[in-house]
N, C-alpha and C positions, 0 to 999 in steps of 0.2 A: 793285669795288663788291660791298657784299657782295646775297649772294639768301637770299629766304624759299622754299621748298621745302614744297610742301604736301600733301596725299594722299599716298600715293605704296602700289604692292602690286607689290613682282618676285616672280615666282615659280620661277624659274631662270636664273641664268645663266651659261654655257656657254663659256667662255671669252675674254670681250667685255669692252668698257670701261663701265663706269658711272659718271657724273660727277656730282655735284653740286654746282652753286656754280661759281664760278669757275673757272677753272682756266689757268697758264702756257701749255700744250701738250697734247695729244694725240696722241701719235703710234702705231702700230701692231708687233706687239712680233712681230706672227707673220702667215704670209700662206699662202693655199693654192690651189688649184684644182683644180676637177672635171670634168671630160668627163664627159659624158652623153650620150646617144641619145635622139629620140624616145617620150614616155610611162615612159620611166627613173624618172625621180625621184618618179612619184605616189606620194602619203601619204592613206589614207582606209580606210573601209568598199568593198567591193563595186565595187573600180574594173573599169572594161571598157577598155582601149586597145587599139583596132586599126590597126597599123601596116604595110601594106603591105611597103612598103620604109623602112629606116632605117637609116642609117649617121650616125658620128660620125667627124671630124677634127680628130683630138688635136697636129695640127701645128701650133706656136707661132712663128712665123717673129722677132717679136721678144724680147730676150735679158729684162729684167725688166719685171714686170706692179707690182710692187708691192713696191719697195726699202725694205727695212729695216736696211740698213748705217746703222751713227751712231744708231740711236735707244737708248738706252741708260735 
């Protein structure tokens, strides 16, 4: 079927898929993961995190999160 597509304003993007319309498939070309701790990842002005104790466990016990064999 086809689609009408209307407004539309990206202003970056970053290694991701953007579709319009139709489409067969989407599949993912590329996959990653991030450990983090506790108040790690804030993005802003003037942040304050107080973290007593904090630990992260980067232990993955199963083998894949997110297969990308065969997507071509």
């Amino acid at each position: 079927m086809p689609s009408i597509v209307g407004p539309l304003k990206i202003n970056s993007v970053g290694g991701g898929t953007v579709n319009f319309g139709d489409a067969f498939y989407i599949a993912p070309k590329s996959s990653g993961k991030t450990n983090a701790g506790s108040g790690s990842l804030n993005t802003g002005d003037f942040i304050c995190t107080n973290n007593l104790v904090s630990t992260t466990n980067p232990f993955d016990p199963d083998v894949n999160d997110q297969p990308i064999a065969g997507n071509a």
